[in-house]
VOBA-1610 file (N, C-alpha, C; in pm, whole numbers, padded with zeros to 5 digits, always signed):
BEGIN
Unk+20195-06359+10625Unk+20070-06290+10651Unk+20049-06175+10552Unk+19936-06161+10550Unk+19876-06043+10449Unk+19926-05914+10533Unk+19933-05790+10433Unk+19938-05671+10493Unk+19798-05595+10454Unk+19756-05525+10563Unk+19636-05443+10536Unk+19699-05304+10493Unk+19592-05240+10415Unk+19588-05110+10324Unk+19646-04977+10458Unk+19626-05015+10593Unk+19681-04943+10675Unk+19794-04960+10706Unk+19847-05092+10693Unk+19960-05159+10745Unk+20086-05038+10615Unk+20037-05081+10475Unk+20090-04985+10354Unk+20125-04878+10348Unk+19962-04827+10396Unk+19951-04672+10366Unk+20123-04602+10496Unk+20104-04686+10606Unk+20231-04627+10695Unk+20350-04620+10615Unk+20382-04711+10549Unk+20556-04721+10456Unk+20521-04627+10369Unk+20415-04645+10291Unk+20383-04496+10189Unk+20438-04391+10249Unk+20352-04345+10370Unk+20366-04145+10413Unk+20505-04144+10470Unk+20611-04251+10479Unk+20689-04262+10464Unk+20838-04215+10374Unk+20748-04255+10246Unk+20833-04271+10106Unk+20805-04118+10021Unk+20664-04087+10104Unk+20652-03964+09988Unk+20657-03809+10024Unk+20683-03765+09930Unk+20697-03595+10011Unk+20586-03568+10109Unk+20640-03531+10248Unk+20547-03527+10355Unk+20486-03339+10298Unk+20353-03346+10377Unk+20307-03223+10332Unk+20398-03106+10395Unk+20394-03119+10539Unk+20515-03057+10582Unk+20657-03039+10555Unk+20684-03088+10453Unk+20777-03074+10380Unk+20737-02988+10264Unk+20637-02969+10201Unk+20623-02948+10058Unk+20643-02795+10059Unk+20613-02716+10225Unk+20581-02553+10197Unk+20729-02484+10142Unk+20870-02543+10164Unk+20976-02465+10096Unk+20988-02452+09975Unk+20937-02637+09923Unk+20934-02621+09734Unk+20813-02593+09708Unk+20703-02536+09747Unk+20577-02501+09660Unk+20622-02307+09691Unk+20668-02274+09811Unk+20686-02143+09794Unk+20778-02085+09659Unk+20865-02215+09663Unk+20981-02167+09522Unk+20892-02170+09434Unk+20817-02266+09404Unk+20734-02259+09262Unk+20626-02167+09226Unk+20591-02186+09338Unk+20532-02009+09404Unk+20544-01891+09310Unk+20673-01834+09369Unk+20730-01765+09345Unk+20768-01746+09177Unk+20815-01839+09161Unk+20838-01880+08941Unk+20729-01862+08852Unk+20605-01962+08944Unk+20494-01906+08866Unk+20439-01743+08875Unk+20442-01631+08972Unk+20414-01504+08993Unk+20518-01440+08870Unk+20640-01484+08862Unk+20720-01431+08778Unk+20690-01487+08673Unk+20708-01583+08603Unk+20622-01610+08483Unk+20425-01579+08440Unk+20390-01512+08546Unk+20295-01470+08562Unk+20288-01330+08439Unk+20380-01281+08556Unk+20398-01132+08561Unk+20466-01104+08400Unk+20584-01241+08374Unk+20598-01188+08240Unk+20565-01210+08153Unk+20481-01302+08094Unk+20402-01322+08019Unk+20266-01243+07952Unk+20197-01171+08091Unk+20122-01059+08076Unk+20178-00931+08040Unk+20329-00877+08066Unk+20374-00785+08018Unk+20458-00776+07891Unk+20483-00893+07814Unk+20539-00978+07783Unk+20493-00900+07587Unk+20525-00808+07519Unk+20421-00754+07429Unk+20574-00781+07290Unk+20709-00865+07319Unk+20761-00895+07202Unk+20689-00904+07049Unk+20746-00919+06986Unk+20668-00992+06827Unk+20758-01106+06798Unk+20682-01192+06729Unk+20782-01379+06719Unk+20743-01446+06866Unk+20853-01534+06873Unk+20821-01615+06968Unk+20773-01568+07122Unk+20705-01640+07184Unk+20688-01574+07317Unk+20619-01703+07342Unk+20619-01702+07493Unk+20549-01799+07582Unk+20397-01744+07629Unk+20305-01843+07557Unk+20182-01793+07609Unk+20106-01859+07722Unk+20177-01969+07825Unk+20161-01985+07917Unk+20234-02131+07980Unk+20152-02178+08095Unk+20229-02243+08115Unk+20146-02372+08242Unk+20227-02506+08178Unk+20182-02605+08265Unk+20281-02654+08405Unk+20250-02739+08523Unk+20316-02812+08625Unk+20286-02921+08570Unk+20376-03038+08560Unk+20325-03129+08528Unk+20448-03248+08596Unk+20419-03363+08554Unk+20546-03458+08608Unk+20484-03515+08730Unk+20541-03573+08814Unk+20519-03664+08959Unk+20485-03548+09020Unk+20475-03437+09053Unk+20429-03313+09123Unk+20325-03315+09115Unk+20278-03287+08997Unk+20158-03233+08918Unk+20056-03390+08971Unk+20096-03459+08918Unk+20039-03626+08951Unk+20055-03721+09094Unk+20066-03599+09163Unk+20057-03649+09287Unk+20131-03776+09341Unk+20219-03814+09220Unk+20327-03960+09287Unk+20476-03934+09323Unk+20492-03822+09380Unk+20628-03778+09434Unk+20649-03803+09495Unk+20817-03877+09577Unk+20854-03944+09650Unk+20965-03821+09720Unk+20939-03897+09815Unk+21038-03788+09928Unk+21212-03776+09868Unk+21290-03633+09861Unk+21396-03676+09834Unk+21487-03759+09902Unk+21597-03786+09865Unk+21716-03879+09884Unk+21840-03816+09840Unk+21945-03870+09895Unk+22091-03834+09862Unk+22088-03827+09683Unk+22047-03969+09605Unk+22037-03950+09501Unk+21930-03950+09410Unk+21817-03894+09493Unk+21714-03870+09392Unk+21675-03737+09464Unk+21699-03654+09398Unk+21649-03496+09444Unk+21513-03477+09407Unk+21477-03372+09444Unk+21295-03357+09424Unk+21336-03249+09229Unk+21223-03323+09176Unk+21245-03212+09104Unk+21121-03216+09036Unk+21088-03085+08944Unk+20934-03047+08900Unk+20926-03038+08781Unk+20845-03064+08694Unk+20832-03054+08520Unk+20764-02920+08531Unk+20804-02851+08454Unk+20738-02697+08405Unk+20719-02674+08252Unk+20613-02657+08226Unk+20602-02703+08094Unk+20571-02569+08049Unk+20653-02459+07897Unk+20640-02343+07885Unk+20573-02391+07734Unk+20470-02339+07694Unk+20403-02346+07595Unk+20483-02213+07455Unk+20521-02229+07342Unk+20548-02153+07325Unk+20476-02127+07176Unk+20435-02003+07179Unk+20371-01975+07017Unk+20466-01788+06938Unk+20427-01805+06793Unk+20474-01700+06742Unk+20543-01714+06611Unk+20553-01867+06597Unk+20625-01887+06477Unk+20614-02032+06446Unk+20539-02086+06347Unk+20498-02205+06336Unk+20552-02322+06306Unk+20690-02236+06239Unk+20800-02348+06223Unk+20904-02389+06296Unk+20863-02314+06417Unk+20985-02314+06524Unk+21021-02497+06598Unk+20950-02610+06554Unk+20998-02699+06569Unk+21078-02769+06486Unk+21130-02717+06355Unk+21226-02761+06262Unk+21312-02706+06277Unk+21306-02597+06406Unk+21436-02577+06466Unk+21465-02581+06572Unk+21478-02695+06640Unk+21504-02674+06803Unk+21547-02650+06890Unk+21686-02598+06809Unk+21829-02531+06882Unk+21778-02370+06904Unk+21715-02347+06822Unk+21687-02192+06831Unk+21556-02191+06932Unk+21470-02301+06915Unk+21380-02273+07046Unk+21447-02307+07192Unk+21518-02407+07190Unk+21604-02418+07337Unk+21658-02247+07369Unk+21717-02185+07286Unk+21784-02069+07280Unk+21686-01964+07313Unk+21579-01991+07277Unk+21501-01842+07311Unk+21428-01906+07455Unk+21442-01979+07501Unk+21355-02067+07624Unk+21470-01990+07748Unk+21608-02033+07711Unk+21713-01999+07807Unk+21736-01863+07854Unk+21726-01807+07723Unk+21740-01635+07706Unk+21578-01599+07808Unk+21450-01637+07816Unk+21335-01624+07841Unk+21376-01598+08018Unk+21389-01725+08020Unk+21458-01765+08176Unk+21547-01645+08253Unk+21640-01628+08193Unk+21737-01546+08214Unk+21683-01416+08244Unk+21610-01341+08195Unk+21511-01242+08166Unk+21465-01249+08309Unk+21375-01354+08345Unk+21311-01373+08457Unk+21400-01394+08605Unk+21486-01495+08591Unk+21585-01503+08694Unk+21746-01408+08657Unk+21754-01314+08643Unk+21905-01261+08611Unk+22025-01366+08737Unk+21960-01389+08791Unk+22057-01395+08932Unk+22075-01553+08976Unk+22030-01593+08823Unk+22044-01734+08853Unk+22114-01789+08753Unk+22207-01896+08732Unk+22273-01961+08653Unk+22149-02086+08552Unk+22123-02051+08501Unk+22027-02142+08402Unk+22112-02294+08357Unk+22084-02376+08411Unk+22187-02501+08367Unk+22136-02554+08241Unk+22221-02552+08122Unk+22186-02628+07994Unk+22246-02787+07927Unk+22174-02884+07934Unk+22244-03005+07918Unk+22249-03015+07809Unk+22312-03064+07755Unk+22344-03112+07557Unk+22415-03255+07575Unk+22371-03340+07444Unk+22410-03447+07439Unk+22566-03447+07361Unk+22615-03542+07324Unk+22761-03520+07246Unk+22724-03451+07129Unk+22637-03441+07069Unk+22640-03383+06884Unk+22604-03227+06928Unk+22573-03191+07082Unk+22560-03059+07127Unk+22413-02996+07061Unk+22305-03112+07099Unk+22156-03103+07118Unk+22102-03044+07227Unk+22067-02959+07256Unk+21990-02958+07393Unk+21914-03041+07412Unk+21962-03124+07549Unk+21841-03205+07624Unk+21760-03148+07675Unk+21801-03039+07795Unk+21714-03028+07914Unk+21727-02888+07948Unk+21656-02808+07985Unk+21672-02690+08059Unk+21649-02696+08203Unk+21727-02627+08311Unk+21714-02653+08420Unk+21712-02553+08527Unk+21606-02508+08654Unk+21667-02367+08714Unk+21692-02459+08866Unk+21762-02481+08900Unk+21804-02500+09063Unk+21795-02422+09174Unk+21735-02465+09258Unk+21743-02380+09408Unk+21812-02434+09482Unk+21931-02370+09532Unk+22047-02443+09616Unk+21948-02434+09755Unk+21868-02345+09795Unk+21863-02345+09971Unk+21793-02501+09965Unk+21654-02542+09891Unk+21629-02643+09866Unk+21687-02773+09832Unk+21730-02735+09705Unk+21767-02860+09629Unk+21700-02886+09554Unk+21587-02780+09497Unk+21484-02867+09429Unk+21528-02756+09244Unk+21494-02891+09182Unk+21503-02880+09062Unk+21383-02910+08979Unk+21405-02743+08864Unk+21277-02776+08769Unk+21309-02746+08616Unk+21288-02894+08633Unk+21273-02908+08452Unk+21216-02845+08321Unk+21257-02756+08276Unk+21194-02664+08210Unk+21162-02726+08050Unk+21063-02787+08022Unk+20987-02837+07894Unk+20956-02738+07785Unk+20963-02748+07705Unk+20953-02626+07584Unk+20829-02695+07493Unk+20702-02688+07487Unk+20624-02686+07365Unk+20542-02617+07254Unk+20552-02657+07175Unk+20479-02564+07083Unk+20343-02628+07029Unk+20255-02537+07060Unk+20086-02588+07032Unk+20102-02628+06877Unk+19966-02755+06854Unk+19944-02749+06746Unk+19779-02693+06708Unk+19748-02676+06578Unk+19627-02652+06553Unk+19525-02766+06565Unk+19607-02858+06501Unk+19505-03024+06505Unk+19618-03132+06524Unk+19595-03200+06589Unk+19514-03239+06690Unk+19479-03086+06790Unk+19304-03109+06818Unk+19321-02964+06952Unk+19391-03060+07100Unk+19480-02973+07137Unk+19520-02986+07278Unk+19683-03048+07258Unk+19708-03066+07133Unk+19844-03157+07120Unk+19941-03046+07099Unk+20103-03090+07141Unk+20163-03001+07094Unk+20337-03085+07061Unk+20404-03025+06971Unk+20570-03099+06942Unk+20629-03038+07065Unk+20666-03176+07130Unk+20775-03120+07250Unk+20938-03221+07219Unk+21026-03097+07240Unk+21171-03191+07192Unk+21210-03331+07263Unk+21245-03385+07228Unk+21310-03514+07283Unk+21400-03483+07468Unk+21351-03524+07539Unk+21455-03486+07672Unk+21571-03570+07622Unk+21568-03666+07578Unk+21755-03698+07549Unk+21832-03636+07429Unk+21753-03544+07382Unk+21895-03452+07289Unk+21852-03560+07152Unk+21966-03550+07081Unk+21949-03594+06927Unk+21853-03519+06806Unk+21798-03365+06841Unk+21734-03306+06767Unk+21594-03376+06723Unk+21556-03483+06811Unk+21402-03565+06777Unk+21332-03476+06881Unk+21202-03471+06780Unk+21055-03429+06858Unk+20976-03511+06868Unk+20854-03506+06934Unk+20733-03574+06885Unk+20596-03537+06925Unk+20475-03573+06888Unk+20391-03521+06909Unk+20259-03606+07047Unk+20273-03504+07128Unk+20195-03546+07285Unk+20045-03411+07309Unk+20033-03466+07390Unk+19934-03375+07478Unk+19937-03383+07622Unk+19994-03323+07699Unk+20020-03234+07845Unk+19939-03239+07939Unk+19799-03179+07850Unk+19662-03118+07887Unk+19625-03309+07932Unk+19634-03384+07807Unk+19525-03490+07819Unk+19596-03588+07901Unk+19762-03602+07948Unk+19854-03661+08002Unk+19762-03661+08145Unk+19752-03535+08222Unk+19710-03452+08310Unk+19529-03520+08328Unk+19502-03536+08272Unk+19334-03564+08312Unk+19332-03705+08302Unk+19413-03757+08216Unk+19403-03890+08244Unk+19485-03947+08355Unk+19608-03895+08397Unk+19639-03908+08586Unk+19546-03875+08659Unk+19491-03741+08635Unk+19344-03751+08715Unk+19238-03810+08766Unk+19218-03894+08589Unk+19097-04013+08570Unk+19117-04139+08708Unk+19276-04144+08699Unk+19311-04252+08743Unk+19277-04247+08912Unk+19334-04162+08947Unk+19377-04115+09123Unk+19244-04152+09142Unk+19078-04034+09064Unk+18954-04109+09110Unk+18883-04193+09109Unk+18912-04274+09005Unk+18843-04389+09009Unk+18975-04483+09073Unk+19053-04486+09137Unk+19136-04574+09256Unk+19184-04511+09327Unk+19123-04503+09438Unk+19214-04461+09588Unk+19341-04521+09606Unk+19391-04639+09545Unk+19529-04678+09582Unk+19559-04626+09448Unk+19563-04591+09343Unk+19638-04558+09232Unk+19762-04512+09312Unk+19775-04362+09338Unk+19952-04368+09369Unk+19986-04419+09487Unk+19951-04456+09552Unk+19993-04555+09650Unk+20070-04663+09612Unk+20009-04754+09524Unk+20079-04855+09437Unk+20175-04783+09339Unk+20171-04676+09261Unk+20255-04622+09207Unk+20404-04576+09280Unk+20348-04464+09385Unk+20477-04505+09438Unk+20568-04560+09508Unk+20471-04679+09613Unk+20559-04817+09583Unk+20720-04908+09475Unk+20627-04856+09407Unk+20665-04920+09275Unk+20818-04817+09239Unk+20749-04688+09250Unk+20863-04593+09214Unk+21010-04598+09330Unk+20933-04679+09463Unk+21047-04638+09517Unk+21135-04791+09529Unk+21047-04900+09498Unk+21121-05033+09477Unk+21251-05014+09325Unk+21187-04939+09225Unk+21261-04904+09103Unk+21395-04847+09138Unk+21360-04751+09263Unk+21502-04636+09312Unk+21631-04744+09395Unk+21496-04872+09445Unk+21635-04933+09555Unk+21657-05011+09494Unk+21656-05039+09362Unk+21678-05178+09314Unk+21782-05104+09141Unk+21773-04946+09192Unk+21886-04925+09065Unk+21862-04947+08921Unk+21697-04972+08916Unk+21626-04967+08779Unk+21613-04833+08734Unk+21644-04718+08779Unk+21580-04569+08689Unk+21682-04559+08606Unk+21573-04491+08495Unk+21704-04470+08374Unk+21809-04312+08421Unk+21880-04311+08344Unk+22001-04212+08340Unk+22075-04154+08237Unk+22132-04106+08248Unk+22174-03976+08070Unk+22234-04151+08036Unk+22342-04265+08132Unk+22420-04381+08005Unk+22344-04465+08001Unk+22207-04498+08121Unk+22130-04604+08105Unk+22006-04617+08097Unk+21921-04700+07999Unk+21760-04695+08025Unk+21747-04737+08134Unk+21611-04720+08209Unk+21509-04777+08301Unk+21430-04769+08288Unk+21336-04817+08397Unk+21196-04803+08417Unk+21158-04675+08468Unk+21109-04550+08376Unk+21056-04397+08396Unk+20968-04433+08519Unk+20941-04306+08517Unk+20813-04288+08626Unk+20700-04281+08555Unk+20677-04230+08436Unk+20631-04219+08351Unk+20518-04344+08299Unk+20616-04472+08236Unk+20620-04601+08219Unk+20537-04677+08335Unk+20600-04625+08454Unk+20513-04689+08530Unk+20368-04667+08600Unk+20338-04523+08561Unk+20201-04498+08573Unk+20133-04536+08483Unk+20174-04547+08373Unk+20101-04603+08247Unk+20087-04752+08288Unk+20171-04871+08356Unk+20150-04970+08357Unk+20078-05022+08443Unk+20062-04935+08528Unk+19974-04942+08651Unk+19823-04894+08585Unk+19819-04819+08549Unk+19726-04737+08454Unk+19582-04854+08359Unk+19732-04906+08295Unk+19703-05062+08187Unk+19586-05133+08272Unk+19701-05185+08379Unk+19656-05242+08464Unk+19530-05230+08530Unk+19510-05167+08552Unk+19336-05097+08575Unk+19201-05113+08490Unk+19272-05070+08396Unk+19149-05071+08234Unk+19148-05181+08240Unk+19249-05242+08214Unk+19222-05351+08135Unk+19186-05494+08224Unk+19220-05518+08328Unk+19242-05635+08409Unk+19150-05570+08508Unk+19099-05465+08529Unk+18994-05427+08684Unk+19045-05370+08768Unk+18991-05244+08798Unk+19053-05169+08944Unk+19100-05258+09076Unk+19216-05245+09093Unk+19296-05276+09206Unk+19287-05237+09334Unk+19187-05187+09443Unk+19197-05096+09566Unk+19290-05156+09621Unk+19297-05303+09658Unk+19387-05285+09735Unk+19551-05289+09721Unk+19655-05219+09826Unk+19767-05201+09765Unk+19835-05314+09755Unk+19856-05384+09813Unk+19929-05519+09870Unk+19900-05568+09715Unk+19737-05650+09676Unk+19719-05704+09568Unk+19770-05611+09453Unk+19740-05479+09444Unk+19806-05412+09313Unk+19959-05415+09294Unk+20064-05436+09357Unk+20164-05451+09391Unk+20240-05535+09356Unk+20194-05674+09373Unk+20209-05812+09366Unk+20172-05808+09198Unk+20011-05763+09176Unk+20016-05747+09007Unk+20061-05702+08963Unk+20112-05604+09000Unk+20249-05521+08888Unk+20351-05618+08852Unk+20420-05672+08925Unk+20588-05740+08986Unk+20478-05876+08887Unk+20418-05955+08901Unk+20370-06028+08815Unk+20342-06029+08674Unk+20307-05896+08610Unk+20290-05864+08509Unk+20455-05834+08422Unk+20513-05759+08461Unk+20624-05659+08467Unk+20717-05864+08441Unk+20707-05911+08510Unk+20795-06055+08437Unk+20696-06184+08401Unk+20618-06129+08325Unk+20569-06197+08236Unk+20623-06234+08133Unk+20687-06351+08045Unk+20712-06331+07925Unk+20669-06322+07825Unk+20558-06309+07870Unk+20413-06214+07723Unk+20419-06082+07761Unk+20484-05995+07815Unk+20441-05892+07815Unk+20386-05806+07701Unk+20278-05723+07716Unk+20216-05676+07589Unk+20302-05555+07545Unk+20215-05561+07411Unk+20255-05391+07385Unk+20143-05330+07486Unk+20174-05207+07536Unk+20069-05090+07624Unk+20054-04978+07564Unk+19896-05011+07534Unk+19841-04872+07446Unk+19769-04856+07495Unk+19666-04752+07461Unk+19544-04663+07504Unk+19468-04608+07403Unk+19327-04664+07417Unk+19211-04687+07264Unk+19183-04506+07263Unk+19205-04402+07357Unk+19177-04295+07333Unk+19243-04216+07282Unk+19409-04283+07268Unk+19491-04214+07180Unk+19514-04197+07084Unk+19576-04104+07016Unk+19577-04080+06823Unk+19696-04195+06783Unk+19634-04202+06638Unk+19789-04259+06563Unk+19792-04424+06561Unk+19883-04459+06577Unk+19915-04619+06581Unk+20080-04675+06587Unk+20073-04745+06677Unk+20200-04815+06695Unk+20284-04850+06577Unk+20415-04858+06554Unk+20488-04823+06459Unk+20479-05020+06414Unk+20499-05045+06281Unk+20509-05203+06248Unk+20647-05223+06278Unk+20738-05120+06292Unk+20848-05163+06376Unk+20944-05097+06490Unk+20994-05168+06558Unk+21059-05088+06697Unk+21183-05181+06768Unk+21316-05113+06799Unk+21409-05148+06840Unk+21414-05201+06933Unk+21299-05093+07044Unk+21293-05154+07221Unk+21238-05310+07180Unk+21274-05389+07362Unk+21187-05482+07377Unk+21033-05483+07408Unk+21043-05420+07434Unk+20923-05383+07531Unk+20917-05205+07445Unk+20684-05235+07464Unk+20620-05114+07417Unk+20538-05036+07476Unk+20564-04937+07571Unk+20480-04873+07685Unk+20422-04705+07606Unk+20329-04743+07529Unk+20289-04573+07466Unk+20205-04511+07545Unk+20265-04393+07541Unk+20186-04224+07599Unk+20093-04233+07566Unk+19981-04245+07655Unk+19840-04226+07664Unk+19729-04158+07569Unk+19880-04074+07568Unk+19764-03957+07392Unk+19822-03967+07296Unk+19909-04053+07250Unk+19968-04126+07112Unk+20035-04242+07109Unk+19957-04304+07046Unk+20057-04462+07040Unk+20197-04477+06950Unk+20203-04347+06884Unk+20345-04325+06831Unk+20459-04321+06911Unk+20451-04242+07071Unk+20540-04250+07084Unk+20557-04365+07249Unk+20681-04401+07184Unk+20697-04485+07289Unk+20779-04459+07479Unk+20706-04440+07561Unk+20793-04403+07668Unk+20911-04488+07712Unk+20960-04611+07679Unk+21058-04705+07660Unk+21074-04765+07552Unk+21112-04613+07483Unk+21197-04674+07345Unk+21372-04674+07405Unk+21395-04589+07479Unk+21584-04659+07559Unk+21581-04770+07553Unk+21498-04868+07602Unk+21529-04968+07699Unk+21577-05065+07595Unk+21671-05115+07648Unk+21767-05234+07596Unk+21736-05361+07611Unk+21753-05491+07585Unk+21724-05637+07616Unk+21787-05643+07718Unk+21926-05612+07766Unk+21988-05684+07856Unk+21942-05583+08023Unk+21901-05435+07992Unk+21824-05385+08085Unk+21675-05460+08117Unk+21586-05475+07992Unk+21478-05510+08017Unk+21459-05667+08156Unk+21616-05766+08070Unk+21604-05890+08116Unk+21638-05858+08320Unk+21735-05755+08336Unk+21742-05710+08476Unk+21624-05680+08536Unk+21503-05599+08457Unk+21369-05559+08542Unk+21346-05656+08551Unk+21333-05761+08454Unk+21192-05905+08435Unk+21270-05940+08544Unk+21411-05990+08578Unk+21425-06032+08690Unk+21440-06003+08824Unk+21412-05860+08862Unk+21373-05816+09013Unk+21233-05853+08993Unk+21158-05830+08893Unk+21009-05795+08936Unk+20970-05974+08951Unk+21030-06023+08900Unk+20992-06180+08911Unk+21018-06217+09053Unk+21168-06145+09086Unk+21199-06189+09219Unk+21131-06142+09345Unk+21062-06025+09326Unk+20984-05931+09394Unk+20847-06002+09436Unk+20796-06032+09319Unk+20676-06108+09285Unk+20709-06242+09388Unk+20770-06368+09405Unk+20796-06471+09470Unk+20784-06396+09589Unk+20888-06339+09647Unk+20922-06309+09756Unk+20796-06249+09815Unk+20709-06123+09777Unk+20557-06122+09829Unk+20450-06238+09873Unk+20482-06355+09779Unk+20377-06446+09761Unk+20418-06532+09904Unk+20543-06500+09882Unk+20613-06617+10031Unk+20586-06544+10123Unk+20583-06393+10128Unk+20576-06302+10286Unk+20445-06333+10287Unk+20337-06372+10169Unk+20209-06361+10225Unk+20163-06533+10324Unk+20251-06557+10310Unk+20242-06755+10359Unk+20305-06705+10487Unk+20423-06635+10539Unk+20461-06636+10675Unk+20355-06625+10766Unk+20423-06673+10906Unk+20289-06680+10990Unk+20349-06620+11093Unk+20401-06500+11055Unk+20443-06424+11151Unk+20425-06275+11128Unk+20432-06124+11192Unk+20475-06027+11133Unk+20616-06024+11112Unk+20686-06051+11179Unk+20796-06001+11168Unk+20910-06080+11078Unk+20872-06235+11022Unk+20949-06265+10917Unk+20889-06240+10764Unk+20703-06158+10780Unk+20692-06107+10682Unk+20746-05991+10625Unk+20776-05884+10737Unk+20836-05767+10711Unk+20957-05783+10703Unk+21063-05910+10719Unk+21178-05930+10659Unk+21159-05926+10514Unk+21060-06000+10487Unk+21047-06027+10331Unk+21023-05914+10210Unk+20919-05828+10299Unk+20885-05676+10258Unk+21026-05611+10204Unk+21136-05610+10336Unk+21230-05553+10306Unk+21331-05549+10206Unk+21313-05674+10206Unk+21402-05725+10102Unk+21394-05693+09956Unk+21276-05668+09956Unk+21199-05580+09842Unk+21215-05448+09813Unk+21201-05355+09947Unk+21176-05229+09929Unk+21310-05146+09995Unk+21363-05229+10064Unk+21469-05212+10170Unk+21471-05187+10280Unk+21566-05148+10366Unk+21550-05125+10478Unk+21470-05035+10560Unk+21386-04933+10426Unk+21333-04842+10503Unk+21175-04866+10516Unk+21155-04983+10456Unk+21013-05046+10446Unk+20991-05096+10604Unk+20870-05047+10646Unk+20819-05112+10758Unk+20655-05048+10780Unk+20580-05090+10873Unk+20434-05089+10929Unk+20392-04999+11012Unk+20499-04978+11097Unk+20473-04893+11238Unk+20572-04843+11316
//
């Protein structure tokens, strides 16, 4: 049997940060932004300095999933930084003045810094133990042209940058949510089938981002026709996703052009440049593991939609999403 958009929406408010949940981590962020508020306006250094600042990530985009033992909540904070124009041909020294920035603001907090083996900074990080919630601290530096673009470092370390836009990342999640009421609905579906099925990437392994998959859902929209309902958008993903045509995924509003060559199997580009690729990790022998849940995912829907029962359809559901998938 079919599932209705109500039958969904229940496993959704399920899966995703309940609002009643959200007032401990929005007070923390709360709180970060008043202090980055506060120092930024008082803030009268010469050279580098932060002239403001974005939320961005599954927070910001409204597809955040409730935490878990191993997926903690965590927030993209994006610090814009200007004062010195060459400060992306050095990125060890901008990680360095980002940490020192932090520090300034939180004395009383341990600033966690990740580095890869050649001792790159990946990631900057501030933790709230009463929570658990973690925020990713992004470092960019504006450019003049493109307007709105800016070089942000590589999150996996190796001293690579590249060039995005934040601002236009942000309106085009926007674009999406209004012109489809199921947009994250189906998104995080998707995000939380990825979590039980051990597809997210990790510092040793690619996956399927969160990232990747708003964009493919995204694709999916433009290009093939808005999806309302969730059940059918769902099924098209897991159909698409093990296709063995899968396309390259671009976006006609973005700058630049896809490279004539690339290591990944698969080509999922950032919305505001087709340069860069959001699954350039991904490996063949990872990729061939997605094509085969999402293939298997895909059957297994098509068969729950033939049962003539609820309850050996919501076996089938499960099997998909796991045990915590259900209707009512």
């Amino acid at each position: 049997m079919k599932l209705s958009d109500k039958d969904l929406q229940f496993f959704i408010s399920k899966i995703k940060l309940q609002p009643e949940n959200m007032g401990k981590y929005r007070n923390q962020v709360n709180n970060l932004k008043e202090k980055l508020d506060k120092k930024i306006a008082e803030d009268d250094r010469h050279g580098l300095k932060v002239e403001k600042y974005l939320l961005a990530g599954s927070w910001k985009k409204h597809t955040i999933l409730k935490p878990t033992g191993d997926h903690p909540i965590d927030i993209d904070l994006v610090l814009f930084v200007t004062g010195d124009e060459d400060i992306h041909n050095d990125i060890g020294k901008l990680f360095d003045f980002i940490v020192e920035y932090l520090e300034e603001i939180y004395p009383q907090k341990d600033i966690s810094k990740d580095v890869d083996a050649a001792g790159n900074t990946k990631s900057v990080t501030i933790y709230f133990s009463g929570s658990g919630l973690s925020v990713d601290i992004v470092p960019v530096v504006p450019l003049s042209t493109p307007k709105d673009y800016v070089w942000q470092p590589s999150r996996h370390g190796n001293g690579k940058k590249y060039i995005t836009s934040i601002s236009k990342q942000l309106s085009f999640s926007l674009n999406r949510r209004q012109e489809n009421s199921a947009y994250t609905s189906i998104v995080r579906a998707i995000k939380w089938w990825r979590n039980y099925k051990e597809l997210k990437p990790s510092d040793n392994e690619p996956g399927l981002s969160s990232f990747a998959i708003e964009l493919i859902v995204a694709y999916l929209d433009i290009n093939k026709g808005i999806q309302t309902n969730i059940e059918e958008g769902i099924i098209r993903f897991f159909e698409f996703v093990s296709s063995s045509e899968f396309p390259e995924i671009i976006f006609q509003d973005s700058i630049l052009n896809v490279p004539s060559q690339y290591d990944s199997p698969i080509y999922v580009a950032d919305n505001t440049n087709k340069e860069n690729n959001v699954a350039k990790r991904m490996t063949i022998p990872r990729w061939n593991e997605i094509i085969e849940e999402a293939e298997e995912a895909f059957d297994t829907l098509n068969f729950a939609q033939a049962r003539n029962n609820e309850g050996d359809t919501i076996q089938e559901w499960k099997s998909v999403f796991g045990p915590t998938f259900n209707i009512k």
